[in-house]
C-alpha positions as CSV (number, residue, x, y, z in Angstrom):
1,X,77.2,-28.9,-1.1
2,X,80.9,-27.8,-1.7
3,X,83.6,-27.0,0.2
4,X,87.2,-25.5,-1.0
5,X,85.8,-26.7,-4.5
6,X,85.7,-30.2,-3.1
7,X,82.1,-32.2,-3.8
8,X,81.1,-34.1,-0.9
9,X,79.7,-36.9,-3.4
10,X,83.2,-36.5,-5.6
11,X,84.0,-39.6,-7.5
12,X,86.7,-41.8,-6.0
13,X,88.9,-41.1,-9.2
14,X,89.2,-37.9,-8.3
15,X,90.1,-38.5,-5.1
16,X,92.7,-41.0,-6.5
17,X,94.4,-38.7,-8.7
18,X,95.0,-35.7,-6.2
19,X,97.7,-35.4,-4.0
20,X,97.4,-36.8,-0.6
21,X,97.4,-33.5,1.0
22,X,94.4,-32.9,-1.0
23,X,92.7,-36.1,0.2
24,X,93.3,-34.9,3.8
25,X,91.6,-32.1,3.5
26,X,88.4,-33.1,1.6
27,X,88.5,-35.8,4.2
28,X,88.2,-33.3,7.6
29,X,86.0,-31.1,5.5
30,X,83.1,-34.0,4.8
31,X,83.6,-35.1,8.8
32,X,82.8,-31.9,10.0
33,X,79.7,-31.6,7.3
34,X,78.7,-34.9,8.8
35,X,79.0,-34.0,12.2
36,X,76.9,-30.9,11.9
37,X,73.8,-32.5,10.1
38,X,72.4,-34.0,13.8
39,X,72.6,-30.7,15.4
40,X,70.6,-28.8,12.2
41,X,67.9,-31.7,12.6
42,X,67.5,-31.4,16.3
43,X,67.7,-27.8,16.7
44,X,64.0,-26.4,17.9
45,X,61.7,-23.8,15.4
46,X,60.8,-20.4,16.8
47,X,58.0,-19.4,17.1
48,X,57.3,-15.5,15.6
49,X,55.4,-14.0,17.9
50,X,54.0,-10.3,17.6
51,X,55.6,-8.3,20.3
52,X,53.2,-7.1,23.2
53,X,52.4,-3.8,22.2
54,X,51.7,-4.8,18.8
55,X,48.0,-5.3,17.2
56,X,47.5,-9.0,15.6
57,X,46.8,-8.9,11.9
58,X,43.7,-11.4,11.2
59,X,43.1,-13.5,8.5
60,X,40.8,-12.2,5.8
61,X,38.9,-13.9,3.5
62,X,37.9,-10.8,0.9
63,X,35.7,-10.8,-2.0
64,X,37.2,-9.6,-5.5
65,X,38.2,-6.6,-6.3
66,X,36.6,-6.0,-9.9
67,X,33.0,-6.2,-11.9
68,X,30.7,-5.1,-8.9
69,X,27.5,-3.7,-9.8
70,X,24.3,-1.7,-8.4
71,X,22.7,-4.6,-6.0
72,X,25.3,-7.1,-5.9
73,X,26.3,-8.5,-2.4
74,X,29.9,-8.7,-1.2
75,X,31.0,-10.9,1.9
76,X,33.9,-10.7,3.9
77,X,35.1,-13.1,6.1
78,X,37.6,-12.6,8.9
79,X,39.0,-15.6,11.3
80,X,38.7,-15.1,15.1
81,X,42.1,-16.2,16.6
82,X,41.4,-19.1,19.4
83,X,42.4,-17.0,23.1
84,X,42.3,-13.7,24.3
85,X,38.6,-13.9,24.4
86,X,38.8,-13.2,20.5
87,X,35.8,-15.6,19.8
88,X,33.4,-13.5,21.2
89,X,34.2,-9.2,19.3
90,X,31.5,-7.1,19.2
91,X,30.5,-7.2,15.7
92,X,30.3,-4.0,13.8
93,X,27.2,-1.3,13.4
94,X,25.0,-1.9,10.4
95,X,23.9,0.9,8.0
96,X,25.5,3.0,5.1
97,X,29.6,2.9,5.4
98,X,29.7,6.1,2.5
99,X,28.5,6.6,-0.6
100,X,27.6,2.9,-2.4
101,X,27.9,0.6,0.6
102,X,26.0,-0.2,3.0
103,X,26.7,-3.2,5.8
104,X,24.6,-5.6,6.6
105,X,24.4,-7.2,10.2
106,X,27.4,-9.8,10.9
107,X,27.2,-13.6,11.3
108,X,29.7,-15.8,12.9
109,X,30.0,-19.3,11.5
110,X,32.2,-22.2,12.2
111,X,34.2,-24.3,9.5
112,X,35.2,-27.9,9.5
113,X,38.3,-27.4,11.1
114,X,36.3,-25.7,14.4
115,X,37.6,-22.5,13.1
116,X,35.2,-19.2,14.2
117,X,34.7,-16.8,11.3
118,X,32.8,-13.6,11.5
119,X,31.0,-12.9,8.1
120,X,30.5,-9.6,7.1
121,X,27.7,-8.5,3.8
122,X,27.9,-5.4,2.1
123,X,25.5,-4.4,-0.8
124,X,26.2,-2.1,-3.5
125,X,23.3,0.7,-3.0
126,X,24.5,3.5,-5.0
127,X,26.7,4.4,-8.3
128,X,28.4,6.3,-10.2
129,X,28.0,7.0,-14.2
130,X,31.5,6.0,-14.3
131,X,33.2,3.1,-13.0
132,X,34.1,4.1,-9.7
133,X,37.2,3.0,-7.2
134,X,36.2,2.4,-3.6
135,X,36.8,-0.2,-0.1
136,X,35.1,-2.0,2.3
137,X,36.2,-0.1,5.3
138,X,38.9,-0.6,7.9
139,X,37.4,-2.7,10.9
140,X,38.3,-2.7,14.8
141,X,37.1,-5.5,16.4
142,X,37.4,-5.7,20.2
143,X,36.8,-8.7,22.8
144,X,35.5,-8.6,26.1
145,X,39.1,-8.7,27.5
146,X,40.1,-5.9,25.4
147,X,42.0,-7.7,23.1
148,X,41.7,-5.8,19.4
149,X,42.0,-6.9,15.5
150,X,42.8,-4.5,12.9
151,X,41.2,-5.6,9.7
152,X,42.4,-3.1,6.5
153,X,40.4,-1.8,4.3
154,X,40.2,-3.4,1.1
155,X,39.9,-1.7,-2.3
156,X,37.5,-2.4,-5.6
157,X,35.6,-1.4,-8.0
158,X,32.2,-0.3,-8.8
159,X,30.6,-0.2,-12.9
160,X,27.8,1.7,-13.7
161,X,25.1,-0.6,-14.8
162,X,25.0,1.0,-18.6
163,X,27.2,3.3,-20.3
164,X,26.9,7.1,-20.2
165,X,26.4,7.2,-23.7
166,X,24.2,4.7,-25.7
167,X,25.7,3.0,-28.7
168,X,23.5,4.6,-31.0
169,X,22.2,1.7,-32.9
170,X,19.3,0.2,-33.6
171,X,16.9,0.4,-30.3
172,X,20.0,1.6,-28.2
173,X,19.3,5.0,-27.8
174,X,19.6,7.8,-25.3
175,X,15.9,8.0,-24.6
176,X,12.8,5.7,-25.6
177,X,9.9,7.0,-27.5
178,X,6.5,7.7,-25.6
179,X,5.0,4.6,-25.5
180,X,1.2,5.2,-26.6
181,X,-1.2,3.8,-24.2
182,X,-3.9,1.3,-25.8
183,X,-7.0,2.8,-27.0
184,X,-10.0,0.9,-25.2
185,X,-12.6,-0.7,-26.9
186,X,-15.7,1.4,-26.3
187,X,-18.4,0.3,-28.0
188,X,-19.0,-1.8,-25.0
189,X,-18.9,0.8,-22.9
190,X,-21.7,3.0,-25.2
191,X,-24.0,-0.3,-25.4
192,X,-24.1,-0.7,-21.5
193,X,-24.8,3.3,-20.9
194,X,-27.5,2.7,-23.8
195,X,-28.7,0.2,-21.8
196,X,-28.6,1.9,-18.7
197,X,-30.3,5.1,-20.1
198,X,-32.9,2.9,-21.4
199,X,-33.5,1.2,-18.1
200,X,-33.4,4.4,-16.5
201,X,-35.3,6.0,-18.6
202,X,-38.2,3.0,-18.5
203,X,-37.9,3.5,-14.6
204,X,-39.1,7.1,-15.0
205,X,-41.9,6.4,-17.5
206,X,-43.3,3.8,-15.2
207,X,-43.3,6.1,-12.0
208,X,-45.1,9.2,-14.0
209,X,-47.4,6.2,-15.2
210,X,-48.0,5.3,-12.0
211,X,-48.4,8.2,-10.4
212,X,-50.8,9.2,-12.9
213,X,-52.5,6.5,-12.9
214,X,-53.1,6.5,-9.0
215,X,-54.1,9.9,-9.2
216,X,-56.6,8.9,-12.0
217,X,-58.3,6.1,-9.7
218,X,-58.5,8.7,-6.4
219,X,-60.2,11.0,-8.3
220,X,-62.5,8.7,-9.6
221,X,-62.8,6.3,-6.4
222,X,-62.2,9.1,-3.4
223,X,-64.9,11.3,-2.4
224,X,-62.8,14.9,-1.8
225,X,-60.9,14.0,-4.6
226,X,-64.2,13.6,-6.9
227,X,-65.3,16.9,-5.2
228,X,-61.8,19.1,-5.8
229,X,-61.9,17.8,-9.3
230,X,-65.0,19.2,-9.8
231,X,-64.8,22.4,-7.6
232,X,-61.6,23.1,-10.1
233,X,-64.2,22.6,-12.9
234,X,-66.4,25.3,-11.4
235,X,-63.0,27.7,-11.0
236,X,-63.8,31.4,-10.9
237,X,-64.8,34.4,-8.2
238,X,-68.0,33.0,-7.9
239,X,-66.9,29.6,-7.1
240,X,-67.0,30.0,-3.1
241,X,-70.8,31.1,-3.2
242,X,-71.8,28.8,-6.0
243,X,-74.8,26.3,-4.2
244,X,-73.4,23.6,-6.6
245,X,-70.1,23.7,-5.2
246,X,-71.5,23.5,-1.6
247,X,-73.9,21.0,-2.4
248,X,-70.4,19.1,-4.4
249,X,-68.7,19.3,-0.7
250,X,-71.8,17.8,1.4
251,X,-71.9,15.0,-0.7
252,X,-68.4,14.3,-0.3
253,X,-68.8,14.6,3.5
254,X,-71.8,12.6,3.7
255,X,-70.2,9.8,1.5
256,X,-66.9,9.5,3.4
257,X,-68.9,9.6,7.0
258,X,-71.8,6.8,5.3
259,X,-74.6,8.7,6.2
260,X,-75.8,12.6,6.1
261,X,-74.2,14.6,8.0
262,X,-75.2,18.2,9.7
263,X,-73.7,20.6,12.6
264,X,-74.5,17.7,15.5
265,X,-73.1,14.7,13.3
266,X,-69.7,15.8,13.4
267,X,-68.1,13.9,16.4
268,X,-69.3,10.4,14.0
269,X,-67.6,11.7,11.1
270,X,-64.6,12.0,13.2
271,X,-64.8,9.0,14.4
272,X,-64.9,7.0,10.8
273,X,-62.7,9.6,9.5
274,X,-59.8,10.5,12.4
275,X,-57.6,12.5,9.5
276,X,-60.0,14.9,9.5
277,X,-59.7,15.7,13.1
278,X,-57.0,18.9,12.0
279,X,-59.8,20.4,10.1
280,X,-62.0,20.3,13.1
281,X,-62.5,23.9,13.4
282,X,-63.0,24.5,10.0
283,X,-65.7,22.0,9.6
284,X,-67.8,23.3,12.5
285,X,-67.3,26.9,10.8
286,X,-68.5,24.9,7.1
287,X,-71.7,23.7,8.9
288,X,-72.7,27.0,10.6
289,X,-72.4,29.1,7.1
290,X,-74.1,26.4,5.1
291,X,-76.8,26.5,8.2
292,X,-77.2,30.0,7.2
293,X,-77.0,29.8,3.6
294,X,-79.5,27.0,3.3
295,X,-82.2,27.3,6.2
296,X,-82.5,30.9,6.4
297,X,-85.0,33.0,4.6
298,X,-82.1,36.0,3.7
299,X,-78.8,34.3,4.1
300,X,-76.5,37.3,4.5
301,X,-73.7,37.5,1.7
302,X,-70.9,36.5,4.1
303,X,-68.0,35.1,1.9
304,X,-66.8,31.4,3.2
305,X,-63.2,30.3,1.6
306,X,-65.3,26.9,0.0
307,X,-62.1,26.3,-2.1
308,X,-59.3,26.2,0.2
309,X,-61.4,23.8,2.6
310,X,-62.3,20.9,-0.3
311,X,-58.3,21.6,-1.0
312,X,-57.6,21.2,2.2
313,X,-59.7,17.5,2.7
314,X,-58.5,16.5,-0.5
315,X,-54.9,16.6,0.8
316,X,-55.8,14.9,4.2
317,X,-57.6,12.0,2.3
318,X,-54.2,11.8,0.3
319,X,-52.3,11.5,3.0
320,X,-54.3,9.1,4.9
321,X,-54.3,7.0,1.4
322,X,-50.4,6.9,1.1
């Protein structure tokens, strides 16, 4: 410090060699430098307080400004004041704040120094092709009590994740070629549908065999089947009055009944032979023509449908078989 040019820490040559008018003075002006040093010590600091009407400006911890990209998060962090109920804000809504952010639901945390933060997440949803200038939006945060912080936005940046146009070199290009699918192996494939065909076609084989084959035995084993197989041997118009097609059709009645069998028999041959019971009618109506045909001395030529009745017992036996 200096006063009138004078140093306060001057050397004492100095003070030797001036005047001693000169020495007075230097002398009052260090006293009264002295005496003022107490009062600058002791005198109390102000406090700068915000006036009533004004809004409080919180402390925010923002993330940086540059090289965001599609995805990335970014957290904000503002301090809740201690009073005024300030602990406590409503946080925020949660959803889409404009075009690429979107804000996530607020957390309040507590440092080491018992400090209450309230930390905000916003994630990059959307961008532009070219590197794009935006801000987390301004904030309003009120307490129960009313009390309100005004947080600012804060501005940044958003990049494109590649460039709009390729570097042209090498695999960089605009657009990929079709990539063509694998071809699949498919000679498997043709041996298990040769198998398959083969199995398949065995399958058939064996069921026309056996179907043959059962039809084979029942004609030789069955009685009506033994007499329709010959009855289509004897086929032509004459076949319905031909006496060896009626005797063919007694035997078969006699042999599925076990003994011979005439008009008065019947009720035993349906009682061995219950399928037959449909064909009652037509049995009794068999009996009375071959009656005729057989035991009188003129049969009249009265034409009896022969055929269609062995067809008819052949089918019942087969279904009484199966």
């Amino acid at each position: 410090m200096r006063l009138d040019g004078c140093g306060i820490g001057g050397s004492h040559s100095w003070l030797r060699g001036a005047s001693a008018a000169t020495r007075r003075v230097c002398s009052r002006a260090l006293v009264l430098a002295l005496a003022f040093v107490p009062m600058l010590i002791l005198m109390p600091v102000r406090e700068v307080t915000a006036a009533p009407g004004d809004v409080p400006q919180p402390t925010v911890d923002e993330p940086r400004a540059f090289g965001h990209l599609l995805g990335d998060i970014l957290t904000q962090r503002i301090l809740l004041p201690a009073g005024n109920d300030m602990g406590s804000v409503a946080p925020p809504s949660v959803g889409r704040t404009g075009e690429w952010l979107e804000r996530r639901p607020a957390r309040f945390e507590t440092d080491a120094d018992g400090r209450r933060w309230m930390v905000i997440d916003y994630q990059v949803v959307n961008v532009a092709p070219t590197l794009t200038r935006t801000a987390l939006p301004a904030l309003t945060l009120t307490s129960p009590s009313g009390a309100t912080l005004q947080v600012a936005e804060w501005p940044l940046s958003i990049a494109p994740m590649t460039p709009v146009e390729p570097f042209d070199t090498g695999e960089l290009q605009l657009m990929r070629p079709d990539r063509q699918a694998p071809l699949i192996p498919s000679a498997p494939l043709r041996r298990q549908a040769s198998v398959a065909l083969g199995l398949l076609l065995l399958t058939l084989l064996s069921w026309a065999g056996w179907w043959l084959w059962r039809n084979w035995r029942e004609s030789a084993r069955l009685p009506f089947a033994r007499a329709w197989r010959q009855m289509r041997r004897l086929d032509g118009p004459s076949v319905d009055t031909s006496a060896d097609a009626w005797l063919c059709l007694h035997r078969a009645l006699n042999e599925t009944a076990g003994h011979v069998v005439h008009a008065g028999s019947l009720p035993s041959l349906f009682a061995g032979a219950p399928y037959l019971q449909p064909l009652r009618a037509q049995l009794e109506q068999f009996y009375q023509h071959s009656t005729v045909r057989f035991f009188t001395p003129e049969p009249a030529a009265t034409p009896y449908p022969l055929r269609g009745l062995c067809r008819a017992l052949y089918r019942a036996e087969q279904r009484h078989q199966r």
